[in-house]
C-alpha positions as CSV (number, residue, x, y, z in Angstrom):
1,X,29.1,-19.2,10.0
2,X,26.4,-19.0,12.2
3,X,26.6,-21.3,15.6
4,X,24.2,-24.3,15.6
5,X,21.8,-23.3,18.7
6,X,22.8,-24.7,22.2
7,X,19.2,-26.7,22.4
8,X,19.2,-29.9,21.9
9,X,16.5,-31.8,21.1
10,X,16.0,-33.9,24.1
11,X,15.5,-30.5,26.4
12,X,12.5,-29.4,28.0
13,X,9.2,-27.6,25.9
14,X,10.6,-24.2,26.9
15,X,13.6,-25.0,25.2
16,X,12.4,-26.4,22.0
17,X,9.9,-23.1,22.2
18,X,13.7,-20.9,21.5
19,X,14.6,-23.5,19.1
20,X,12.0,-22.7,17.2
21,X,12.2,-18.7,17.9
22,X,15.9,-19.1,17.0
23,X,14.7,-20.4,13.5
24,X,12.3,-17.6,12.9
25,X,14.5,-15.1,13.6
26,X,16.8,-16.2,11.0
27,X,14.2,-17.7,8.5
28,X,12.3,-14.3,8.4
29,X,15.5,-12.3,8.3
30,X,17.2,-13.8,5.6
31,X,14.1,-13.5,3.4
32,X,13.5,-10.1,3.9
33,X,17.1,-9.7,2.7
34,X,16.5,-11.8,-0.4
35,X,13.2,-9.9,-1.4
36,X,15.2,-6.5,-1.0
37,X,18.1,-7.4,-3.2
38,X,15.3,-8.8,-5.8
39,X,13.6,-5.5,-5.7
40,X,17.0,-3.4,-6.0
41,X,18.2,-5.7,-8.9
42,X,14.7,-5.4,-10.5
43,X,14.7,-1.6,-9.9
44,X,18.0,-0.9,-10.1
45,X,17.2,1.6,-7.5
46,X,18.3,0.6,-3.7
47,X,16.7,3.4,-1.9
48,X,13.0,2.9,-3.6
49,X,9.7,3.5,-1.5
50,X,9.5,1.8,1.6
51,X,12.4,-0.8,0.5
52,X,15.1,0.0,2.9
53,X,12.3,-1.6,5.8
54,X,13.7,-5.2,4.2
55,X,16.8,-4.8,5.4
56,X,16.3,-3.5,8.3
57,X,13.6,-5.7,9.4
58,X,16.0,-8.4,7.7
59,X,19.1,-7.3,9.7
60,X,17.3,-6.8,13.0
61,X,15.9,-10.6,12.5
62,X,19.3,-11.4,12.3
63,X,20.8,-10.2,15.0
64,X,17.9,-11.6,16.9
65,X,19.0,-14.8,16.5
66,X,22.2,-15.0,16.5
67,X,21.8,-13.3,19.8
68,X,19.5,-15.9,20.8
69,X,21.4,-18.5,19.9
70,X,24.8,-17.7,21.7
71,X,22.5,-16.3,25.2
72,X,19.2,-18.4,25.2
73,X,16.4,-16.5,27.1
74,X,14.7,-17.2,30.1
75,X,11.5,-19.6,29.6
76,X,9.1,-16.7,30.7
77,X,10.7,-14.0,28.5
78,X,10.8,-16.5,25.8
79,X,6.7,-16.9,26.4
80,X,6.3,-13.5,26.4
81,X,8.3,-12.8,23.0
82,X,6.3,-15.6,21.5
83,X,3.3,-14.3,22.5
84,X,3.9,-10.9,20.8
85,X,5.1,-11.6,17.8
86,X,1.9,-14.3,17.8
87,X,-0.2,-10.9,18.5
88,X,1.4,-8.8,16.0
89,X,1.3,-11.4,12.6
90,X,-2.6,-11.6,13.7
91,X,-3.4,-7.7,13.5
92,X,-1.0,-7.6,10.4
93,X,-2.7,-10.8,8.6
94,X,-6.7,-9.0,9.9
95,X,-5.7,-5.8,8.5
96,X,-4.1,-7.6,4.9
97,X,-7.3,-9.6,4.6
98,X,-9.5,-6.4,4.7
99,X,-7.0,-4.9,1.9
100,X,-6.9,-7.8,-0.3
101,X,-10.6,-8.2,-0.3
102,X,-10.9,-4.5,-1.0
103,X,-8.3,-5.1,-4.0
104,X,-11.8,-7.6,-5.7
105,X,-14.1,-4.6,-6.0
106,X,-16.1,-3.8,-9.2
107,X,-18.0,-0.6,-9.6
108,X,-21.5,-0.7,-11.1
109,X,-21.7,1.1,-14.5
110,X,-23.3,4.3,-15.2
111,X,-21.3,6.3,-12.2
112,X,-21.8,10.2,-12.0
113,X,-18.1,10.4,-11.6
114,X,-14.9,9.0,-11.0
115,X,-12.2,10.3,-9.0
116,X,-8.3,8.9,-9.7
117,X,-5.9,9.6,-6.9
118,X,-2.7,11.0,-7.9
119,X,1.0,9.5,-7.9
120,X,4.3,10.8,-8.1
121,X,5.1,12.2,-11.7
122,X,8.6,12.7,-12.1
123,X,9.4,16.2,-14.2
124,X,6.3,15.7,-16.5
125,X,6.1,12.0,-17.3
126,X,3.8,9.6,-15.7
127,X,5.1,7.2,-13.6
128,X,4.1,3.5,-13.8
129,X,1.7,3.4,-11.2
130,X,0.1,6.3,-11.9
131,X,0.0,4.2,-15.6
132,X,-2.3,1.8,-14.0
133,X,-4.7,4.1,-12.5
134,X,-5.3,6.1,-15.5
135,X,-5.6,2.8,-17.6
136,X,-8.4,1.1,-15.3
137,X,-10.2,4.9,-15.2
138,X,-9.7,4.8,-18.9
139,X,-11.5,1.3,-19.7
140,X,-14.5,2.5,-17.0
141,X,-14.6,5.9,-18.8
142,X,-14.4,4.5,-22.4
143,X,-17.6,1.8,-21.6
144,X,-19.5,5.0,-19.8
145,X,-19.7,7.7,-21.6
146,X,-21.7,10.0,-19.7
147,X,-19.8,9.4,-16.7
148,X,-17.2,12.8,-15.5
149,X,-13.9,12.2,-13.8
150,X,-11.9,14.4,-11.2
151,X,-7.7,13.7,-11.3
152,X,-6.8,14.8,-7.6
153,X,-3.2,16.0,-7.4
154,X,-1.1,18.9,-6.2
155,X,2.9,19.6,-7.3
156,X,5.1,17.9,-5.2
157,X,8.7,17.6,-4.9
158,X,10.2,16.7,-8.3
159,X,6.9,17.4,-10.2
160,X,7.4,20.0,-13.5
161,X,3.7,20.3,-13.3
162,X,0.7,19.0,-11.0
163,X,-0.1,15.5,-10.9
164,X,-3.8,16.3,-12.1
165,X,-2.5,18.5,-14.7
166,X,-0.4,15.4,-16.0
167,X,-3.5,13.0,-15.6
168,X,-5.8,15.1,-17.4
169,X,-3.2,15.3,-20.7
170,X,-3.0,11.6,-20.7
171,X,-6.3,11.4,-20.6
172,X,-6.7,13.7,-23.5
173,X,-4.1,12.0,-25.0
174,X,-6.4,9.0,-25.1
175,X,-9.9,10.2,-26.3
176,X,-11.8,11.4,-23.5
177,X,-12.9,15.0,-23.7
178,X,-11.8,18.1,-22.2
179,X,-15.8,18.5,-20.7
180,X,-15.5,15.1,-18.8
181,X,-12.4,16.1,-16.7
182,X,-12.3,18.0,-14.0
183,X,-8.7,19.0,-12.4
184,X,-8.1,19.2,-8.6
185,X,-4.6,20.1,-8.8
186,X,-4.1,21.1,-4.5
187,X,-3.6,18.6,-2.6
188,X,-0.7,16.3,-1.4
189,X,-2.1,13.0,0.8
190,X,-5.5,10.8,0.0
191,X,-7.4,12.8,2.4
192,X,-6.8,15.8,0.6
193,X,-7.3,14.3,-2.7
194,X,-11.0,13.1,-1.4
195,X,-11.6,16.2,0.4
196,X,-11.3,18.4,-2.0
197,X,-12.7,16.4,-4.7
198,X,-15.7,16.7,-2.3
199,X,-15.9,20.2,-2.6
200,X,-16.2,20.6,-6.7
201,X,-18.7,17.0,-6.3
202,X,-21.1,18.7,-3.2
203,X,-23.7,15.9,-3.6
204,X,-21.6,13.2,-1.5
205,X,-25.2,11.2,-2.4
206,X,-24.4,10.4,-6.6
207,X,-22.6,7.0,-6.9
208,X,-18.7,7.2,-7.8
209,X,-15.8,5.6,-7.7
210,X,-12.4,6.0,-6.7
211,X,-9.3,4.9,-9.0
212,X,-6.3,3.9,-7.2
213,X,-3.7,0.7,-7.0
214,X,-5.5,-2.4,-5.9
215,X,-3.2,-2.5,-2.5
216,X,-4.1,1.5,-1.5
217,X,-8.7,1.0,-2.3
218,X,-9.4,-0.5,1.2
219,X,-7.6,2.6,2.9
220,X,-8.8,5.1,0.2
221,X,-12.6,3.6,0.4
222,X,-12.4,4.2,4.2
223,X,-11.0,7.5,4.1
224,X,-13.5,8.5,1.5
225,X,-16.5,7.6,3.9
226,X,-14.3,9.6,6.7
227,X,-15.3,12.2,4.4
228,X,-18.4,12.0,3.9
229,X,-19.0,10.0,0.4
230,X,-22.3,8.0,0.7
231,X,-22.3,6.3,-2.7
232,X,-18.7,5.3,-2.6
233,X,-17.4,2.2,-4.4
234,X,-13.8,1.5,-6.2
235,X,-12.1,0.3,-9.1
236,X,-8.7,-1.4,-8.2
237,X,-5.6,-0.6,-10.5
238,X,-3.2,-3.4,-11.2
239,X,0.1,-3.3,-9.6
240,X,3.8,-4.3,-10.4
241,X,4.0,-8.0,-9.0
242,X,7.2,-7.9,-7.9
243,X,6.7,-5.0,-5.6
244,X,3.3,-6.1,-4.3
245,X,4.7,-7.4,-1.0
246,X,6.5,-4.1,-0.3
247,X,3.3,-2.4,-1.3
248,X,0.9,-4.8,0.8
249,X,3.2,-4.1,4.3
250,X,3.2,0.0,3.3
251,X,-0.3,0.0,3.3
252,X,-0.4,-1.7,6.8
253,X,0.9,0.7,8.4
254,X,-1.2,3.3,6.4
255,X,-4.0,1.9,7.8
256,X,-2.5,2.0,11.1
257,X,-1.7,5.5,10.9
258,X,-5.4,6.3,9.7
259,X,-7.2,4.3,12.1
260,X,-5.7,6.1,15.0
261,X,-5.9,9.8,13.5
262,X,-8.3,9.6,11.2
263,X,-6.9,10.7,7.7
């Protein structure tokens, strides 16, 4: 049982200021437990992508405050905490607003080509999201038929074959022809994928498109023009719904980690 806080409520601003740090400490880390076990019992997987970040963000809230609430801080400490974690939640809400707005795009028809960012295949089967990508790039491909599509992907870890060689047989698999695909089957991180889609496109002028999951098109879009795509525009996969939290925080500090080196 966790010890009531020793504020009470009759006590100076500062001290209803770690009243109310005390309760988001322990609000924010016992949701971030509650969304991790939903995600393991949905997955049945407790080490997926990015998950164990719950539970640690989860167990560090709540040490937090149970700390706080047995040793309250001084008012200026308490000020300056505030102030950060005020700081923080605005760069993280800026940067989520710029993906989810990205995650609303719609690509004009008649593209010269398409390119679909790989996703982990495990053995030779597609994985779900990797599903969703090829199924938006299908319905584009299916209403334009004269435009070409390049699946980027290397082998990885786990992978029986490439990840482009594994998007181009679904593809197949679903009626678009061997002449329309175009197999970039080297590289290993989005910048790769874009890069060397680059090189078998050359003309960085023809409008395209790049085909990824709706939370990963605002940091795909501006590595793509890190590349040098003039024309570029995207078409967002769906993604599972569930998972879309863990997905959306990922990709924050993705686009973190390509702000500051550029990839």
């Amino acid at each position: 049982m966790i010890a009531n806080p020793p504020f009470s409520a009759d006590l100076p601003a500062g001290h209803a200021l770690q009243r109310a740090l005390w309760a988001y400490f322990l609000l924010t880390g016992s949701l971030c437990l509650i969304y991790y076990l939903a995600m393991w019992f949905y997955s049945k997987k407790w080490n997926s992508t990015f998950v164990l970040f719950w539970p640690a963000l989860g167990g560090a809230h709540l040490i937090l405050g149970i700390l706080l609430s047995f040793c309250p801080l001084p008012i200026i400490v308490t000020r300056v905490l505030c102030g950060i974690l005020i700081g923080s939640w605005a760069v993280f809400l800026g940067v989520e607003v710029q993906i989810c707005i990205a995650m609303k795009k719609k690509a004009e028809r008649h593209l010269a080509y398409l390119i679909i960012l790989g996703a982990q295949v495990r053995g030779t089967r597609i994985t779900s999201s990797l599903k969703k990508r090829l199924d938006a790039a299908l319905r584009y491909l299916e209403e334009n038929p004269e435009t070409r599509v390049i699946v980027a992907g290397g082998q990885g870890r786990g992978e029986d074959i490439s990840e482009a060689a594994a998007m181009a047989g679904y593809l197949r698999e679903h009626g678009i022809e061997e002449t329309r695909i175009y197999l970039e089957d080297a590289s290993t991180t989005t910048w790769e994928n874009l890069k060397f889609s680059a090189e078998m496109i050359k003309d960085l002028s023809k409008p395209l498109a790049v085909v990824t999951n709706d939370f990963h098109l605002y940091r795909a879009m501006k590595i793509g023009k890190q590349v040098g795509y003039q024309n570029l525009q995207g078409i967002p996969a769906s993604s599972n719904s569930l998972f879309q939290v863990n997905y959306l925080v990922r990709e924050f500090f993705g686009v973190l980690k390509f702000l500051v080196f550029k990839r």
